[in-house]
N, C-alpha and C positions, 0 to 999 in steps of 0.2 A: 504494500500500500504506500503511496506515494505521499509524503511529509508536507502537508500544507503548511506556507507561512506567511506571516501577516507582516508587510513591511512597517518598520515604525516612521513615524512622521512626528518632527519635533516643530511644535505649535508654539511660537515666541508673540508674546502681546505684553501690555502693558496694562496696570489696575489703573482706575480711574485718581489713587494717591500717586501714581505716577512710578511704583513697582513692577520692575521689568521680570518676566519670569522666558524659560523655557519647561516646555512640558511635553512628554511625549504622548500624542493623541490617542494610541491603545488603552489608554490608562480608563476610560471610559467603559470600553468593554471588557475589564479585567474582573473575571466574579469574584476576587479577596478585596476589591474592594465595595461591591454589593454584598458582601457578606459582613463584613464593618459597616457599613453605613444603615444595615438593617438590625447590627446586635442596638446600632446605639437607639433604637428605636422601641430596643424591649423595655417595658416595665421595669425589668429586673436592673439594668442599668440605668434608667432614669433615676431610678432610687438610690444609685451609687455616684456620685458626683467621682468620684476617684477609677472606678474604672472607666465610666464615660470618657473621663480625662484621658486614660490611658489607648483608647481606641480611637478616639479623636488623631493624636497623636501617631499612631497607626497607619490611622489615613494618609497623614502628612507622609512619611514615610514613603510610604508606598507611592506616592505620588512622585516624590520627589527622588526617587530611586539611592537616597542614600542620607545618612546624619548630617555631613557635611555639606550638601546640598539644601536640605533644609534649615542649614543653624544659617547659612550665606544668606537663605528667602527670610527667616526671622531678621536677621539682622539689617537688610534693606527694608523690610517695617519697620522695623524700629526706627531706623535713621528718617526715615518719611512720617514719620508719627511724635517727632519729640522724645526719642531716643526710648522708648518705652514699647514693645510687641505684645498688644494683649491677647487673650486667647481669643476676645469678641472679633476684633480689630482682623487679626490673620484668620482668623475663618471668615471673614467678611472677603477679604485677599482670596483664598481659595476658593470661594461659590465664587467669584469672581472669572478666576480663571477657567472653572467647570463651564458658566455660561459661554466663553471667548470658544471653548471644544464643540460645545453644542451646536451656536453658529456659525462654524466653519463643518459640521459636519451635512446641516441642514441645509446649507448655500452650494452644497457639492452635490446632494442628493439628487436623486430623478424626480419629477416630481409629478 
């Protein structure tokens, strides 16, 4: 059987505070990340402010394909924000960046 693969395509935009990112566009259809973004959605973690925290983070991760990828994207919030990265602030930052994948997958589509 012959090995299907999915080329990555790295989607570079800017957040409206003016944070450059690159992201690679399969990240979208990756299920470890519908699988995080639906624990954070259990009961059970609503009621845990600490593992939410910990999945949240997760996300980032996985998005970002590495620690140091994502301490560089905190730290570009932070300098754009008064030297301060909240957790509200960069997750404002990444739905940010999910919408910029959306629209460039939806402008490419058939329709």
């Amino acid at each position: 059987m012959a090995k299907k693969t999915v080329e990555s395509t790295i989607v570079t935009g800017e957040t409206k505070s003016g944070v450059r990112y690159s992201i690679d566009s399969r990240i979208k259809d990756d299920a470890r990340l519908l699988y995080l973004l639906t624990r954070i959605q259990s009961d059970e973690v609503k009621e845990n402010p600490t593992e939410a925290s910990d999945i949240i983070f997760k996300v980032f991760r996985l998005m970002f394909g590495n620690d140091d990828n994502l301490m560089a994207f905190m730290n570009a919030v932070a300098e754009a924000n008064n030297g301060v990265c909240s957790v509200d602030v960069l997750t404002k930052e990444v739905l940010e960046m999910f919408d910029g994948l959306n629209l460039k997958n939806s402008s490419s589509s058939p329709g």
